[in-house]
C-alpha positions in Angstrom: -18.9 29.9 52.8 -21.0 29.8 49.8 -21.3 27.4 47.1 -23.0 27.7 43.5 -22.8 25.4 41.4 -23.3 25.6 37.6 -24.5 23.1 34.8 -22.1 23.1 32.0 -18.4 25.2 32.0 -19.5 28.2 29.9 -23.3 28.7 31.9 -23.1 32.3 31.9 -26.9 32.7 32.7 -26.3 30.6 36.0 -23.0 32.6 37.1 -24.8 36.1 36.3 -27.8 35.6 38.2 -25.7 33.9 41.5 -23.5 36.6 41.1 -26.3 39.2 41.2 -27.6 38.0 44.2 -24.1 37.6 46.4 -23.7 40.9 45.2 -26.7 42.0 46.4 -25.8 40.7 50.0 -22.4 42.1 49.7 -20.5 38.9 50.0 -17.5 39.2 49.8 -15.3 37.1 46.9 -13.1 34.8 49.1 -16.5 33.6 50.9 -18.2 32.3 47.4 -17.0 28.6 46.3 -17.7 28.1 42.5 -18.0 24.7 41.0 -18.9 23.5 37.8 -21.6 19.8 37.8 -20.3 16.8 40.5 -16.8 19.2 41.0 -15.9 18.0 44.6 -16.1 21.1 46.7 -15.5 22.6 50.6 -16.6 19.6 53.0 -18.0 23.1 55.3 -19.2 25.1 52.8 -22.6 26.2 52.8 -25.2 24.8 50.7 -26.7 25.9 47.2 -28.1 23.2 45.6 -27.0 24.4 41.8 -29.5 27.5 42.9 -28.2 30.9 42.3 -28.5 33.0 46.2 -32.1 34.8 45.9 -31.1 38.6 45.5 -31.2 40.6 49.2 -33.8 43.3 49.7 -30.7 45.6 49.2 -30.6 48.1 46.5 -29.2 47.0 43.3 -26.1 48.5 41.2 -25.9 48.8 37.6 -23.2 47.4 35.7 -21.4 48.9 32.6 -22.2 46.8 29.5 -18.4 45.9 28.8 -18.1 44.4 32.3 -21.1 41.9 30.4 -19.7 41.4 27.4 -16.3 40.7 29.3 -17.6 38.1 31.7 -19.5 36.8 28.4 -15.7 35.8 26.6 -14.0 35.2 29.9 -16.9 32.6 31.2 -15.9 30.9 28.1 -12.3 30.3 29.3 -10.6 26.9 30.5 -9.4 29.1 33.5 -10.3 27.6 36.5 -10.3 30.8 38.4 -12.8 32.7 35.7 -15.8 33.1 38.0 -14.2 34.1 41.3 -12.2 36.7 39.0 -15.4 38.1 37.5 -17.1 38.2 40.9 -14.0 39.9 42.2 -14.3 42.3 39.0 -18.2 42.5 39.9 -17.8 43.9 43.6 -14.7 46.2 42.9 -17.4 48.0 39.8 -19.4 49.2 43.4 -17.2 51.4 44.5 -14.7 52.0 41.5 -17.1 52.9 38.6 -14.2 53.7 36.0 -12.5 50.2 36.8 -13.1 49.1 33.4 -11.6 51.6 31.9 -8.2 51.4 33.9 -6.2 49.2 31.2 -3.0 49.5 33.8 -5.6 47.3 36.7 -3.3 43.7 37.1 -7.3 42.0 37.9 -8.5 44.0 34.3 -5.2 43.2 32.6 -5.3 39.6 33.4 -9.2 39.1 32.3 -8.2 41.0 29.3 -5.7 38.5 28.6 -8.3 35.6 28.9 -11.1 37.2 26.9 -8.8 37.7 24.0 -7.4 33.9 24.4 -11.0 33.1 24.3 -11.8 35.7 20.8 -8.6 34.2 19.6 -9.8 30.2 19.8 -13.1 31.2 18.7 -11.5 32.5 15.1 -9.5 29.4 15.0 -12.5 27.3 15.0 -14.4 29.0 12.6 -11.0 29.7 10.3 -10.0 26.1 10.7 -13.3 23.7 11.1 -13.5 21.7 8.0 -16.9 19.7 7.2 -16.8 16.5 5.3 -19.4 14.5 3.7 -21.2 11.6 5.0 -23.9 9.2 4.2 -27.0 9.5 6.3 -29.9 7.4 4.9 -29.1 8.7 1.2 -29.5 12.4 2.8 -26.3 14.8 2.6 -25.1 15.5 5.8 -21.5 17.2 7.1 -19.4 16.5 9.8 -16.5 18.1 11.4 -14.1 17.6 14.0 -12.4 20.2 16.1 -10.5 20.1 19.5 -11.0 23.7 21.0 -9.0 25.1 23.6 -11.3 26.5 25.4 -15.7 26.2 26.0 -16.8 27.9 22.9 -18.8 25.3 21.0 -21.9 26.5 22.2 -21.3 30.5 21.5 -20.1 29.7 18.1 -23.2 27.4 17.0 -24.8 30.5 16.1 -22.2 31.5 13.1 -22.0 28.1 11.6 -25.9 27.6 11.7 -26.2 31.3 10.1 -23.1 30.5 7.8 -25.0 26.7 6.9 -28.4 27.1 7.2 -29.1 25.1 4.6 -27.1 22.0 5.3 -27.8 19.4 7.4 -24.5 19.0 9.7 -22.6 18.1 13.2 -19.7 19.6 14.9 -17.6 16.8 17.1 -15.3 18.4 19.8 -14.3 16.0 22.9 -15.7 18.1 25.2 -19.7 18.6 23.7 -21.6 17.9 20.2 -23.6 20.1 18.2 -26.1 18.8 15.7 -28.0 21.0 12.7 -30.9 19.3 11.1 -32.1 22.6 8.7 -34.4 23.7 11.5 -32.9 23.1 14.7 -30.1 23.3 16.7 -29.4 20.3 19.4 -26.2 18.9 21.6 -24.9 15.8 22.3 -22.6 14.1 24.4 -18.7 14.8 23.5 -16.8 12.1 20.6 -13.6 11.3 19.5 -11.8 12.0 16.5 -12.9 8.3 15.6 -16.3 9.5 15.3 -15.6 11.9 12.3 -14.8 11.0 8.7 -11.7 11.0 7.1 -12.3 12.7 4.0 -14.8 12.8 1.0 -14.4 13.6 -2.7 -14.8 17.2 -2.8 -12.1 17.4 -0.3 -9.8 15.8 -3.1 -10.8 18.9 -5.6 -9.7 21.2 -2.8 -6.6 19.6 -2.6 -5.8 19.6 -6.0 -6.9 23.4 -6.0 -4.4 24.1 -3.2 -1.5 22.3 -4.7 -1.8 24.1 -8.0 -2.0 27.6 -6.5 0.8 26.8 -3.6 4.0 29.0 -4.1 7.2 28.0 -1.7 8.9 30.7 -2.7 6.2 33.0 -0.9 5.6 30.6 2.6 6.6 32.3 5.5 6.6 29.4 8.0 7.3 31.0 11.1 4.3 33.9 9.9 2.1 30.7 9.1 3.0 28.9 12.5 2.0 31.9 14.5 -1.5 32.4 13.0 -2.0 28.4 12.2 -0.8 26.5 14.9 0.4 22.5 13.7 -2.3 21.4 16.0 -5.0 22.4 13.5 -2.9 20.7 10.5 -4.0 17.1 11.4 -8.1 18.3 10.6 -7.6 20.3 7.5 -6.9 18.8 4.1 -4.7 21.6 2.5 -2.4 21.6 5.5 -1.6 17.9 4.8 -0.1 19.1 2.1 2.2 21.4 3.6 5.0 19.7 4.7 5.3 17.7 1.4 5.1 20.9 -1.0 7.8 22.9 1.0 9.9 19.6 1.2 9.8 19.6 -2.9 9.9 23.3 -3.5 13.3 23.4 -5.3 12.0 20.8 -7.9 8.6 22.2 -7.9 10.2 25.5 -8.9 12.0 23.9 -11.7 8.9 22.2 -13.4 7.3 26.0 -13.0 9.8 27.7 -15.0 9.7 24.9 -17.5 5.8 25.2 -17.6 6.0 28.9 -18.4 8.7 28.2 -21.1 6.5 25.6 -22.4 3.3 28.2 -22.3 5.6 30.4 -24.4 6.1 29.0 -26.3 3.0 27.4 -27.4 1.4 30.7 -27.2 -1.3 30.0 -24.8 -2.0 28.9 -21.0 -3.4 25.3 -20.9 -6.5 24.4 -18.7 -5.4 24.6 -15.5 -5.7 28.0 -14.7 -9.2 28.2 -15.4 -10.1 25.0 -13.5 -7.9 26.9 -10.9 -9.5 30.2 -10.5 -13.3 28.6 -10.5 -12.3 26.9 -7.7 -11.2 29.9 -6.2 -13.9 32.2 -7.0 -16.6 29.0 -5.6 -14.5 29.5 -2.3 -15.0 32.8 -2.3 -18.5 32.6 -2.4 -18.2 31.5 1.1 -15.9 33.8 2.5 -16.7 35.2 6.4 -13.5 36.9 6.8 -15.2 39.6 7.6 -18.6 40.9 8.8 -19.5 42.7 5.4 -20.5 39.3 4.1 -24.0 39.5 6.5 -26.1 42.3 5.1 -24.7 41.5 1.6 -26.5 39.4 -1.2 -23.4 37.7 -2.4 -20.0 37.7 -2.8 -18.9 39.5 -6.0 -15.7 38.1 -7.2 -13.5 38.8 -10.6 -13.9 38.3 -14.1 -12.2 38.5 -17.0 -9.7 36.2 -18.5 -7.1 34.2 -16.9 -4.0 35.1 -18.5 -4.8 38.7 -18.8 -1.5 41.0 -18.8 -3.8 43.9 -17.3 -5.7 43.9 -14.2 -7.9 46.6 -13.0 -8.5 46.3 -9.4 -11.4 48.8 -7.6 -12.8 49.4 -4.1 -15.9 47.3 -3.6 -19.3 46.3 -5.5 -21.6 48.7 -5.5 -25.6 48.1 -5.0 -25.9 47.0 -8.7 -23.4 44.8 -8.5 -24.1 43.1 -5.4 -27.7 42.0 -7.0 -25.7 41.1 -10.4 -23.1 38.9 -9.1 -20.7 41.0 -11.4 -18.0 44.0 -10.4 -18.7 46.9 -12.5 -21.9 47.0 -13.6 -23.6 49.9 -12.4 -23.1 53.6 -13.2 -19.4 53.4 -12.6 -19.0 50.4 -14.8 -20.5 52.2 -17.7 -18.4 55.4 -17.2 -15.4 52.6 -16.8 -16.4 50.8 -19.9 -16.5 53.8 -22.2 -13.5 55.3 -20.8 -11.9 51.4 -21.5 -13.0 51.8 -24.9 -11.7 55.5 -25.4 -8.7 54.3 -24.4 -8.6 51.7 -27.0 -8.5 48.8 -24.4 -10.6 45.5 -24.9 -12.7 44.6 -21.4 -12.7 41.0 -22.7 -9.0 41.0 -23.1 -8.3 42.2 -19.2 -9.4 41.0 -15.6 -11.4 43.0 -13.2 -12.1 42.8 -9.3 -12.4 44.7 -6.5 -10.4 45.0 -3.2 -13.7 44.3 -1.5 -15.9 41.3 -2.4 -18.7 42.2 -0.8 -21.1 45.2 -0.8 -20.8 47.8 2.6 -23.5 49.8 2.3 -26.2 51.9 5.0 -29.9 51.4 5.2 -32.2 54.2 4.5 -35.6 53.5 3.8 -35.6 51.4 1.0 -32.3 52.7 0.0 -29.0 51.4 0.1 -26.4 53.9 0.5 -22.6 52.9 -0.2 -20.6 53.3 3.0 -16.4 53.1 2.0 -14.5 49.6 3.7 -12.2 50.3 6.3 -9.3 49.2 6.8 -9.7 46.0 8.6 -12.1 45.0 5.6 -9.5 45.9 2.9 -7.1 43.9 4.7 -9.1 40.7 5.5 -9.9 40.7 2.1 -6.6 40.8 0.4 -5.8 37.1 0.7 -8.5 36.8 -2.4 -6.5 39.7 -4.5 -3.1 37.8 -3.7 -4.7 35.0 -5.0 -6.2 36.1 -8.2 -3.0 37.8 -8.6 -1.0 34.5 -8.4 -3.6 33.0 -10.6 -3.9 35.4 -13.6 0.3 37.4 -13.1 -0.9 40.3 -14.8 2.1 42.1 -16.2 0.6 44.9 -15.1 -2.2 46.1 -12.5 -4.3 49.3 -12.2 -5.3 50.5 -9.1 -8.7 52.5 -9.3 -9.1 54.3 -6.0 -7.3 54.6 -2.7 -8.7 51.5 -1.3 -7.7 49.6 -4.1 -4.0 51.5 -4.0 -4.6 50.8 -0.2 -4.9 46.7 -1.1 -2.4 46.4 -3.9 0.6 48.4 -1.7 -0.3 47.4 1.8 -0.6 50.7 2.7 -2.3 54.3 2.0 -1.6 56.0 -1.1 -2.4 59.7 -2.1 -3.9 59.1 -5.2 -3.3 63.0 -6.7 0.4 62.6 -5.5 0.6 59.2 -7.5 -1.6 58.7 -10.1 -0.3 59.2 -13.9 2.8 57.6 -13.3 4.1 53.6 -13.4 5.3 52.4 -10.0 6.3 48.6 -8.9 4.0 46.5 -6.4 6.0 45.0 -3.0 5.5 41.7 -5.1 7.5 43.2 -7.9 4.7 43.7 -10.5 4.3 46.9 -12.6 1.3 49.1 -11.5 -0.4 52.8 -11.8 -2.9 54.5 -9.9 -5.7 56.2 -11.0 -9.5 57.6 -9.4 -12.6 55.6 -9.2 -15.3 56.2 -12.1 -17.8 57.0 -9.4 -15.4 59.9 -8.6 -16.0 61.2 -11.9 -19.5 60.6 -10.9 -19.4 62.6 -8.3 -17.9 66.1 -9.7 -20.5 68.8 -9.7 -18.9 70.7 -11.9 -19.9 70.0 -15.6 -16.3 71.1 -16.9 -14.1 70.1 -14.2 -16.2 66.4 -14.9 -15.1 66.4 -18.5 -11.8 67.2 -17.6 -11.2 64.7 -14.8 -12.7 62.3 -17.4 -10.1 63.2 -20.1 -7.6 62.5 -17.6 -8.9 59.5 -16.8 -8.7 57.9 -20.2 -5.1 58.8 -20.7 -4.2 57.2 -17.6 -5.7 54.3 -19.0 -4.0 54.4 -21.9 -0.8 55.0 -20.8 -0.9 51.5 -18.3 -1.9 50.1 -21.5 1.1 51.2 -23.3 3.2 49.8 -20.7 2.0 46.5 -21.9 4.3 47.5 -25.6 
């Protein structure tokens, strides 16, 4: 019997190269012990002394790389079983070389099942991780406090020093501490939840932003409870909030409709909308729902005015407008801005963003070539047009593009099939679809351009009729 022992829970380097080397000697999986530090073990197993087994003279095998970057997520796991499964996995890919691609495998289908458990915490943590200020010596510093189900405080230091690089902070979890002084990453021992602040004043301005964009009448609870478990509500400020909003949403609705009635008829929206939306656009300037916010320069959110009753929504900022901060800027915003003007709408008058807040684009050379979102981008980023939505409730909203049809409707639209005519969003708000400007861009033909063009004015001004 064999023993290896490993430093921490999640040493992957450790269990890779002690795997290696059993591997190489062909020993088989029910004669290999694995144990984790001071782990009482097999009173008659053989010794390793926390080495890995030196690899046999034996020829060596090569391994596909998802078998690593499997045993990567399921190393991470609180299954006690994790390494004797992946050795298991490791001496199987000998003699069945398409065993990772046989979905149907029970052994495949059950480390599967752990590695996306593992994905699924490590989201969780950086969705639901919430710094707060302390004082350290009249420095800033940030700490946060986060119970993980499984070991992934280590593998996700990487995103929060890349997404933080310039703050000075410390993530608590019972299990091990991470620490981020600007330059260097360290650990420490685990804490307690005692160890972590309560709150800090910036925390109360996100409260207040929360409150005053929360609608009941829109909170799924069982759709929330699946993708936010309760167990993350004690750490986050907003979700404090929760239980007391939807426990006054009937009287919270009432003083909504008598706000509108009021903003009626004064004629005009009062401050809070404004202080409302810069919050959310400062949030924004964060956002990691995706990866598109990497090679990007910045998130470029929406402008316009609050209480505008049109909305133009496009696909994403283009090269111009990531270096500009602004959406439509570039080419297309010119074409856009005349064809505004044409139409006899007012830009100042109306809000414009895109379905996309941050520039996808391809490298070549010095170049920056755009590169259309997919789907999963459109759809990670729709939480930020919901919410600009809620903010601004345009009467009504023009869709320029499929993937801003493909944001607004939740699904895809055929823009030739649907353009020119006024439909009704799944939130019940009047809409038309239209093409791009950089479509019109984009024509070859000299005539065909001028045409498309034409069109695309009176589509603008017929959404702007609807406003009448």
């Amino acid at each position: 019997m064999r023993v290896v022992t490993l430093s921490e829970p999640d040493d992957f380097d450790t269990w890779r190269d002690a795997a290696r080397g059993l591997a190489a000697e062909q020993v088989p999986p029910d004669d290999v012990i694995w144990q984790v530090g001071d782990q009482p073990t097999d009173l008659f197993a053989g010794e390793a002394n926390g080495r890995p087994p030196a690899p046999a003279a034996s020829p060596g095998f090569s391994v596909p790389r998802a078998f690593l970057d499997l045993a990567r997520s399921v190393i991470l796991s609180n299954e006690p079983q994790r390494f004797a499964l992946l050795y298991t996995l490791l001496t199987r890919l000998r003699l069945e070389r398409g065993l990772m691609e046989d979905r149907a495998d029970p052994l495949m289908k059950r480390l599967d099942v752990i590695a996306k458990h593992v994905r699924r915490d490590i989201h969780k943590m950086r969705a639901f991780l919430r710094f707060r200020e302390v004082e350290d010596g009249g420095d800033e510093r940030f700490v946060a406090w986060f119970e993980p189900e499984h070991h992934i405080v280590r593998a996700n230091a990487a995103f929060f020093v890349n997404r933080f690089a310039i703050m000075r902070w410390s993530i608590l979890t019972p299990e091990v501490s991470v620490h981020w002084d600007g330059k260097a990453l360290t650990e420490g021992p685990g804490a307690t939840k005692a160890d972590a602040p309560d709150g800090d004043p910036v925390e109360e301005v996100w409260k207040t932003y929360y409150a005053s964009i929360f609608n009941p009448a829109r909170v799924k609870v069982g759709a929330m409870l699946k993708e936010m478990p309760r167990k993350y509500w004690k750490n986050m400020p907003e979700t404090a909030l929760v239980p007391q909003l939807l426990a006054g949403a009937q009287a919270r609705e009432v003083r909504m409709i008598e706000t509108a009635r009021a903003q009626d008829h004064h004629g005009g929206i009062g401050g809070n909308s404004q202080i409302a939306w810069e919050a959310l656009r400062e949030e924004a300037m964060g956002c990691t729902r995706c990866p598109l916010y990497k090679p990007a320069t910045q998130t470029v959110f929406g402008e316009g005015s609050v209480d505008a009753p049109l909305m133009f929504v496009g696909e994403q900022p283009g090269d111009q407008e990531d270096l500009a901060g602004r959406p439509f800027v570039g080419p297309a915003g010119q074409v856009f801005d005349r064809a505004l003007a044409e139409a006899g709408v007012d830009r100042s008058r109306v809000y414009v963003t895109n379905a996309v807040k941050h520039f996808k684009f391809e490298q070549r050379g010095k170049r920056r070539i755009h590169d259309k979102p997919g789907t999963g981008e459109i759809d990670a980023c729709r939480w930020w047009i919901e919410q600009e939505q809620m903010l601004v409730k345009p009467q009504v909203t023009v869709a320029l593009g499929a993937t801003a049809a493909r944001s607004l409707f939740g699904k895809t639209m055929t823009i030739g099939r649907e353009r020119g005519r006024e439909m009704q969003l799944p939130n019940g708000g009047a809409a038309w679809i239209t093409v791009h400007p950089s479509y019109l861009l984009r024509l070859p033909d000299k005539a065909q351009a001028e045409e498309e063009y034409a069109r695309f004015v009176a589509e603008l001004r017929m959404a702007h009729a609807t406003l009448a």
